[in-house]
N, C-alpha and C positions, 0 to 999 in steps of 0.2 A: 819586517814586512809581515803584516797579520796573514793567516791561509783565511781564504776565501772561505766564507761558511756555504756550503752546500745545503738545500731544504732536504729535512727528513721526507720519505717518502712512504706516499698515502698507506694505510691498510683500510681492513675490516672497518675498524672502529678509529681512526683517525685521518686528517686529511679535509677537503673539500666535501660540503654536505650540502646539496640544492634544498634551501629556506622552501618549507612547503605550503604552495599555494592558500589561499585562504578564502572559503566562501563567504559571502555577506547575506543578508535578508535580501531575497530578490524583491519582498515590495517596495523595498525603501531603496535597491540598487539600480533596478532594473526602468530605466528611464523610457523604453517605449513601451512598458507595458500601465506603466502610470500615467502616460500620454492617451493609451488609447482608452483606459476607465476613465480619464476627464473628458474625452471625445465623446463617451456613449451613456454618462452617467449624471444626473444633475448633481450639483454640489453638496443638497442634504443627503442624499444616496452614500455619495464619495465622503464625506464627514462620518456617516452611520456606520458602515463596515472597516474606516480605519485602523477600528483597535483589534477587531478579532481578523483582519490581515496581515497587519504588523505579526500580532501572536500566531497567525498560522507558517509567515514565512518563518519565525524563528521554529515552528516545529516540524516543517520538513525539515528542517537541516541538525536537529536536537540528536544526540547520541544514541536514543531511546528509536528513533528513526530510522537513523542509517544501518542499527544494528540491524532490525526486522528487517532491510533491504539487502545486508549482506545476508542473512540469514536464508532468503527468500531464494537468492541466488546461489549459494551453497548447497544446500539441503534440494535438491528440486525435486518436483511429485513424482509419486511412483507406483505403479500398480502391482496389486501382490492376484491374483488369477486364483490361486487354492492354497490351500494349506499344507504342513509338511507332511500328510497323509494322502494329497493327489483330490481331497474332496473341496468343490469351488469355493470361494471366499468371498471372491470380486468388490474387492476395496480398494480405494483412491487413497493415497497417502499425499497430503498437502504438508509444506513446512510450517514452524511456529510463526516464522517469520511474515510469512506469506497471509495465513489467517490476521494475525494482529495488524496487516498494512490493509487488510479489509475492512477489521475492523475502524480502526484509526480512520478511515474513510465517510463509514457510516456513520461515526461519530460529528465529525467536521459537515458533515450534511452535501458531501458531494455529489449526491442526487436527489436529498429529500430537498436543500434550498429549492431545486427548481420547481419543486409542487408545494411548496408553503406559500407562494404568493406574496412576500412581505412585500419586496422592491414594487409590485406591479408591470408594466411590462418592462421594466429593468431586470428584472428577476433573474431573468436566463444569463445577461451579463455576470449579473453576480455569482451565480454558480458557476457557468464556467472559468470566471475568472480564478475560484477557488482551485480546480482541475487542472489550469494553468501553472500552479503553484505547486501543485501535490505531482506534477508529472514527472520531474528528473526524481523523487524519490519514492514512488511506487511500486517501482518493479511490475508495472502494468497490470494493476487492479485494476485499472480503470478502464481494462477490457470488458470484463462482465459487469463493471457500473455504467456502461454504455449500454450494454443489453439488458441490463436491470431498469434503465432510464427509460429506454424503448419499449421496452416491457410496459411501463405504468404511463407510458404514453397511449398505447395503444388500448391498452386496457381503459385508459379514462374516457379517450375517442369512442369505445366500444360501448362502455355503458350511458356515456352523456347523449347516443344517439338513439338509445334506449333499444338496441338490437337485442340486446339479450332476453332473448322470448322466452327462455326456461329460467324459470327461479333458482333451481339447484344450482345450473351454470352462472346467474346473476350474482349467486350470493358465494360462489367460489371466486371466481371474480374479485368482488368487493376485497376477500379476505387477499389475496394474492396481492392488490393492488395496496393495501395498508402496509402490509411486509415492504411492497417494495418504494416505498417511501417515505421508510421510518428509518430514524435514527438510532435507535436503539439495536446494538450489534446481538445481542441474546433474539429479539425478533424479526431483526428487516432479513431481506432473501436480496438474493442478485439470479439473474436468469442466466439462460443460453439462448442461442438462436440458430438450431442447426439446420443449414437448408444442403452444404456440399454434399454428393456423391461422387461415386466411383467416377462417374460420366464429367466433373468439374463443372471451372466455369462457369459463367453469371446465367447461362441458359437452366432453365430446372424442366425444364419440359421431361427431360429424358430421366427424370426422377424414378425409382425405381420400391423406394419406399410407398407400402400400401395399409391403408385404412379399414377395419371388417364393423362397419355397424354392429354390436353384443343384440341380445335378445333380453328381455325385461329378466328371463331367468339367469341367462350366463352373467347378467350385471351382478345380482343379487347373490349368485353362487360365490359372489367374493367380498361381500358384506367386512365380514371379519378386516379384511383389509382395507386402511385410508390413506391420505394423501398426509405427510409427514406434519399439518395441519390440523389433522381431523377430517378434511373437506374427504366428500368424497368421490372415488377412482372419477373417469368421465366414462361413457355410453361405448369410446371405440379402442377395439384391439388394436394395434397397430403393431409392424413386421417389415423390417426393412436394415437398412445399413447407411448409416452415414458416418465418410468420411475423413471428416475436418469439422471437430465438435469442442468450440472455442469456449472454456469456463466448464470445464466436462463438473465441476464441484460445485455449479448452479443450483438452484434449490427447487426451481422449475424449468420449461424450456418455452418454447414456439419454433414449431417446423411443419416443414411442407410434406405434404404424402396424400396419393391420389388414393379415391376411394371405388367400390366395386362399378358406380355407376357414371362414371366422369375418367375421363384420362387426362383431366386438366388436374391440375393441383390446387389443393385445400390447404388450408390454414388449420394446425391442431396448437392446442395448448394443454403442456401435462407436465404434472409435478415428477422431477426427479427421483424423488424416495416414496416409497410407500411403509407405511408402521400398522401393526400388530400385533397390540399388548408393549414388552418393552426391544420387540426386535423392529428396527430399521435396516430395509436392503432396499438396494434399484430397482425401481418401478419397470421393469420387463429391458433392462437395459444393461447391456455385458460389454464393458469394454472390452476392445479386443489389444489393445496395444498405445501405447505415448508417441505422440510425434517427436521425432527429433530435429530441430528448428535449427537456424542460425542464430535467434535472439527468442529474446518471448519466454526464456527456459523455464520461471517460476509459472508460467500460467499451463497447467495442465488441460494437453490438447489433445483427444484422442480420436479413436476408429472406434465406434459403437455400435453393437448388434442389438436393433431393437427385435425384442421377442414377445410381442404379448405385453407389450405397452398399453397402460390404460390411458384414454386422454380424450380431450373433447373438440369438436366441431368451430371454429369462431366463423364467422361472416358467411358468405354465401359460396354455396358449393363450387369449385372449379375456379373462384378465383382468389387465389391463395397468393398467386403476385402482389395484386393489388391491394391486397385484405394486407400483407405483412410490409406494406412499404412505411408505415408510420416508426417503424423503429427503425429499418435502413437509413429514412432521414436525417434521425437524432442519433445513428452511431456514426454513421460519415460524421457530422456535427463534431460530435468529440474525437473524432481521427482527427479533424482539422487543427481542434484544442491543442491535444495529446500533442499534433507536428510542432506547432509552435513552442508550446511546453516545452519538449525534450531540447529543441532547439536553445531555447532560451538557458536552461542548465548548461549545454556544449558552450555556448558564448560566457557565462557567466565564468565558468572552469576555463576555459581562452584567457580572460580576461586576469585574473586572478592570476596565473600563470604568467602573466606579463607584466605583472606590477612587481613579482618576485628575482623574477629571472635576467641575471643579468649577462651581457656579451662582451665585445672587446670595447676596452676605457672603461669599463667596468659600469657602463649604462645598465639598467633597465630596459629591458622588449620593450615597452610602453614608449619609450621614448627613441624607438628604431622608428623612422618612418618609415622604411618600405616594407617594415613588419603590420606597421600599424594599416598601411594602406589597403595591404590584404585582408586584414580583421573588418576595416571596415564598409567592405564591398559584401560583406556576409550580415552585417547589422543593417545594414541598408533594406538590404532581401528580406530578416525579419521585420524590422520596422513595417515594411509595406506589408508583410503575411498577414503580421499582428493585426492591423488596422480592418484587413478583410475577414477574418475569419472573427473577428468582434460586433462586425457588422452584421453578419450573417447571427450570431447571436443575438443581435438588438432584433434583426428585424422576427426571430423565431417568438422571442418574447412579447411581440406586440401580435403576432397572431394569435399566441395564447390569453390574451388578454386583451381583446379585439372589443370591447362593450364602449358604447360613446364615452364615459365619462374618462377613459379612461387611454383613450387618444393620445400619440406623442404629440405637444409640440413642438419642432423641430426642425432646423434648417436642414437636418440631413434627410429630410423624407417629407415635404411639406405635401403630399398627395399619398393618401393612406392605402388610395387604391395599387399604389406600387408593392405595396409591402408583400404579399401571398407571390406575386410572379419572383418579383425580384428571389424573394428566398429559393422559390423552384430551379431557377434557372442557374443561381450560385452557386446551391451549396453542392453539386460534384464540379463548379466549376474550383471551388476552395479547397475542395477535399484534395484533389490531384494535385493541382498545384504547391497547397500548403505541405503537403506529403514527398513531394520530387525537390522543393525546397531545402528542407528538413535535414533529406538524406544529405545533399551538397552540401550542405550547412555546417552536417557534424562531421562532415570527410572534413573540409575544411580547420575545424575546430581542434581535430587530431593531429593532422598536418602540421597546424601552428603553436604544438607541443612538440616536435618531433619526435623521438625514440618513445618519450614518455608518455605520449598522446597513443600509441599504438599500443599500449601493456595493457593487459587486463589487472589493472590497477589494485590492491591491495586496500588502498585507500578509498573507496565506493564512493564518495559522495564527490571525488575528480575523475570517474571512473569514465572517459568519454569513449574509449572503445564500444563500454557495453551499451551507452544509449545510441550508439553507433548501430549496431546488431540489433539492438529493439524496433529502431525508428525505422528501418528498412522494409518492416512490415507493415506500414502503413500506407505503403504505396499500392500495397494489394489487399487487405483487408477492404472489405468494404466495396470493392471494384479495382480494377487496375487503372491505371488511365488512359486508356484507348476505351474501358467500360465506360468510365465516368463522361469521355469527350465522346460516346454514341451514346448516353443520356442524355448529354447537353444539345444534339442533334433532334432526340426524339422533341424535346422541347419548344427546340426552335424550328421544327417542321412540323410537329404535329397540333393535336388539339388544344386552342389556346396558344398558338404560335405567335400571331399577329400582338396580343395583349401582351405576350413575355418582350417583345423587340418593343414595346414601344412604352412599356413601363421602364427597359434597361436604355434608351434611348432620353425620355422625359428624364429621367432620373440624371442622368450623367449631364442633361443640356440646363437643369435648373443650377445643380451645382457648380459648373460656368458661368453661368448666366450671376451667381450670389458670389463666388468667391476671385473669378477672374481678378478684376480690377482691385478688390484688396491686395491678391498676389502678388501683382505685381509685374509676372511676366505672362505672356500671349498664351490662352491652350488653344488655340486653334488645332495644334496637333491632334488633340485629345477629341475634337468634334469630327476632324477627318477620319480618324479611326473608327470614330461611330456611323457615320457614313458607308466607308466604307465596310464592316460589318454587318452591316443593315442589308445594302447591296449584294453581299458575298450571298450572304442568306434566301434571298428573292430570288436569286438568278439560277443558284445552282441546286442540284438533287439531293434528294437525301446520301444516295451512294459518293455523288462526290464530298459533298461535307463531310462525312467519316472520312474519307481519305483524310480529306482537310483538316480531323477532330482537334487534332492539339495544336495548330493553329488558331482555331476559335478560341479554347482554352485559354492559348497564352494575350490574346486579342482581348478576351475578354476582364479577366484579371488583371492587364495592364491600365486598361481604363478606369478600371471600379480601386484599383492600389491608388493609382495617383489622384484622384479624384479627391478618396480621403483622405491622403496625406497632405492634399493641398487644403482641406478644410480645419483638418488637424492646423497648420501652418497659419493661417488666417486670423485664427481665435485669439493668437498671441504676440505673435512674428516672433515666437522663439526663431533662436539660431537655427538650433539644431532639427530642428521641424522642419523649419523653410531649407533648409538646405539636402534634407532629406527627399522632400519633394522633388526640388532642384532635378537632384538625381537620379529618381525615378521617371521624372518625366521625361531625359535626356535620352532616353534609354530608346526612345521611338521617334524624337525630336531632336534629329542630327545638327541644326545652329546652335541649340542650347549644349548639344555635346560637344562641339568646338569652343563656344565661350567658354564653358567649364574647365577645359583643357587648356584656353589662353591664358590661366590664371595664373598668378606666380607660385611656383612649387611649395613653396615656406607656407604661405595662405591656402594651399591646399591640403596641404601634410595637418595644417594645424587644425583645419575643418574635420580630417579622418580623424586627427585625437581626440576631437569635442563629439564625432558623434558614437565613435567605441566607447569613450570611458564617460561621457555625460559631460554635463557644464562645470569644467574644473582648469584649473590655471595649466597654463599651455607649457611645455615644455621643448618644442622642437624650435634651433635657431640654423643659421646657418651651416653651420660647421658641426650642424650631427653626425653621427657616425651612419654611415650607410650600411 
């Protein structure tokens, strides 16, 4: 009788080794994000940028990439205060890693595409789509290429309306606005945009930062010294403290500080560095210390003592709210990107993990369904984010490029007059929502790694902890969402109220009205709800609406998700479209969430595999393994 061979048992270096994950191109993987560029893109558009998307998804994910991202992460910035003699220094120490994912930015044109114009009012799709792309391997550049974009947003709004009554200011201006929409990494800049104090919070009133008009002599008394440009200093001293100063390594800023003769707040703009022959120092600016965050670690964020900052005046005295809301816009804007973005990395690394990873009978995740089922209740939520926050990009790009000839045609907007409201009234309805998604998205994404989902991975580019810890910031950059749902209150109560309800009203009752009876099933749902939103809005106060706020929010994204998913669905009768809708609409439409559920399990199991892993040969039978 033979002995029984007993299996050697595992070490160090032998034994059981889990096959590691494997990323793909997300242009060519990622099935709702290709959906929603045919949603929002004409087909010579979609044909023109294939080749350089193809080549960008293989270059986030290139080795030359992920290193700068580890690197990024590793090395994090650091302030040195003085020297080993006690005399000041005050230098920013950023990593190599961190610089080269800026550059690699600028290069790819992930803010200049939006001011080149090629697309026309596609344009801003196509940029953000790039940003989409570039977000799980960033390391969150694309914080100050948000304030960089806002930047040369505001600055083109400032000079196109031809405010700039002083030349000097005009033609500093011009020069800041080339930088920041050039591709070229040796010349473009990125900004800041500090407006926190001590005081927080979305209120600035209580700003404490102050502005001293100079004297034609105090100006000149500092000749010698310019703007790391050439330009030169601006007219005002400024003295104050701001503390939460996102991109402290910006190459200029725009922040708020009251001046001797207003208690309201101004709008300044002033270059970060000032030069002097061949020394560069901070332009009246002392860090005083680095934040230490939960995520965000590579983007150096500090406490700043301005002293004797030089810098200039924009728009009209005291209203410096209103004067700096043009980059608030367009960095909610890409919080919303960046949400989906990161998301879209967490599911992708999900997904790949489940192709590898096998359980008992020696299956594949992928083919667990009650695995898969949970995967695909998180793809569903992106699919519908995706669709909304592309939208709000279509419709940014058509107001930038608002001249008749140049008009969409379009089932998705056939009334042009919608387009200015509709964006108002979205985009902090996108930003919160795309943002509180995100986060659930990538809790989720973790979870459905177990142990190894929760490591701070070795591996960076499966690294979902850490877009975990990044993405968590995006619920409050930019506003929190109780800010964003009392924005969306002041919108729908104040000036211009009536025009926002009844552009987001026309808007939702045409695309009913065009895509119902293709669909196939009833939205009567979807009109009640606008109904009943309309109503909520007319009847009750401003005070109780804020109570109310994130119920609007959620009211209102529920209708403008499904709306385009159903239009999305329509174009093809894909599967996986229409069943996406399906699902979305269910979600408010308790018959259709019964039928849904009357379904047989096999045919439901196999719908969650087509819409997690795309249109590919099913594998769930009866006798899966549960």
């Amino acid at each position: 009788m033979s002995e029984k061979v007993v299996p050697a048992a595992s070490s160090a270096t032998t034994g059981f080794f889990q096959a590691k994950p494997q990323l793909t191109n997300q242009y060519h993987e990622d099935h709702a994000f290709r959906r929603a560029l045919d949603l929002f893109l004409p087909a010579q558009t979609r044909t023109s940028i294939d080749s350089e998307f193809s080549q960008l998804g293989d270059k986030v994910l290139s080795p030359q990439v992920l290193f700068w991202l580890r690197d990024a992460e590793v090395h994090q910035p650091t302030l040195v205060l003085r020297d080993s003699f006690g005399s000041p220094r005050n230098e920013l120490i950023t990593s190599e890693g961190w610089r080269q994912l800026q550059d690699f930015g600028f290069r790819e044109g992930m803010v200049a595409t939006g001011y080149e114009g090629k697309y026309g009012h596609h344009t801003r799709v196509v940029q953000f789509a790039k940003i989409h792309l570039f977000a799980g391997s960033s390391s969150t550049v694309t914080c100050p290429s948000a304030m960089q974009d806002g930047a040369a947003k505001l600055i083109m709004t400032f000079l196109a309306d031809g405010r700039a009554n002083d030349p000097t200011l005009e033609a500093v201006l011009q020069r800041a606005y080339k930088r920041l929409t050039s591709r070229d990494p040796t010349f473009a800049w990125t900004s800041g945009q500090w407006m926190t104090e001590r005081t927080g919070g979305s209120d600035v009133s209580g700003t404490e930062t102050r502005a001293t008009p100079l004297s034609e002599s105090q100006i000149h008394a500092d000749d010698a010294w310019t703007a790391s440009d050439g330009s030169p200093l601006g007219p005002f001293s400024v003295d104050g403290f701001k503390w939460f100063s996102s991109a402290t390594d910006a190459n200029m800023c725009f922040f708020l500080a009251k001046t001797p003769t207003s208690e309201r707040v101004s709008l300044f703009f002033g270059p970060v560095r000032r030069l002097k022959g061949d020394s560069l120092e901070f332009n009246g600016i002392f860090p005083q210390r680095l934040k230490n965050k939960l995520g965000t670690k590579a983007l150096p964020t500090a406490e700043l003592e301005l002293k004797g900052m030089r810098a200039y005046m924009l728009g009209q005295e005291g209203a410096g709210t209103k004067e700096i809301s043009p980059i608030l816009n367009i960095t909610r804007v890409y919080n919303a990107v960046s949400s989906v973005g990161s998301m879209a990395r967490g599911l992708a690394i999900s997904r790949a993990f489940a192709r590898v990873r096998t359980v008992a009978g020696g299956q594949p995740l992928m083919n667990t369904p009650a695995h898969v089922r949970s995967m695909a209740i998180q793809h569903v939520e992106y699919r519908g984010q995706t669709m909304i926050v592309y939208f709000i990009t279509y419709l940014l790009g058509i107001t930038e490029h608002s001249s008749s000839t140049s008009q969409p045609n379009s089932p998705l907007l056939e009334n042009s007059a919608w387009t200015a409201p509709l964006l108002r009234i979205l985009t902090p309805v996108v930003k919160a929502m795309s943002a509180a998604a995100a986060v659930d998205g990538l809790r989720a994404c973790m979870e459905s790694m177990g142990g190894l989902g929760y490591l701070e991975n070795e591996d960076v580019e499966l690294n979902v902890a850490k877009i975990y810890r990044d993405t968590n910031v995006l619920t409050i950059w930019e506003g929190t969402t109780d800010v964003l749902a009392a924005d969306t209150v002041r919108v729908l109560k104040g000036r211009g109220a009536e025009q926002a309800l009844k552009a987001l009203a026309g808007w939702a009752q045409n695309i009913v009205r065009n895509h119902e009876s293709k669909f196939g099933l009833s939205l009567k749902r979807v009109i009640v709800e606008i109904q009943d939103l309309v109503t909520l809005v007319q009847r009750k106060n401003p005070h109780e609406l804020l109570y109310l706020g994130r119920d609007l929010l959620d009211s209102i994204s529920w209708i403008v998700i499904t709306l385009l998913l159903v239009a999305d669905a329509t174009r093809d009768n894909d599967a996986i479209a229409v069943e996406t809708a399906k699902r979305w609409l269910a979600r408010k439409d308790e018959q259709l969430a019964q039928d849904l559920l009357a379904r047989p399990w096999i045919e439901r199991a196999k719908l969650d595999q087509a819409v997690v892993f795309g249109p590919s040969p099913q594998f769930v039978s009866a006798t899966a393994k549960i």
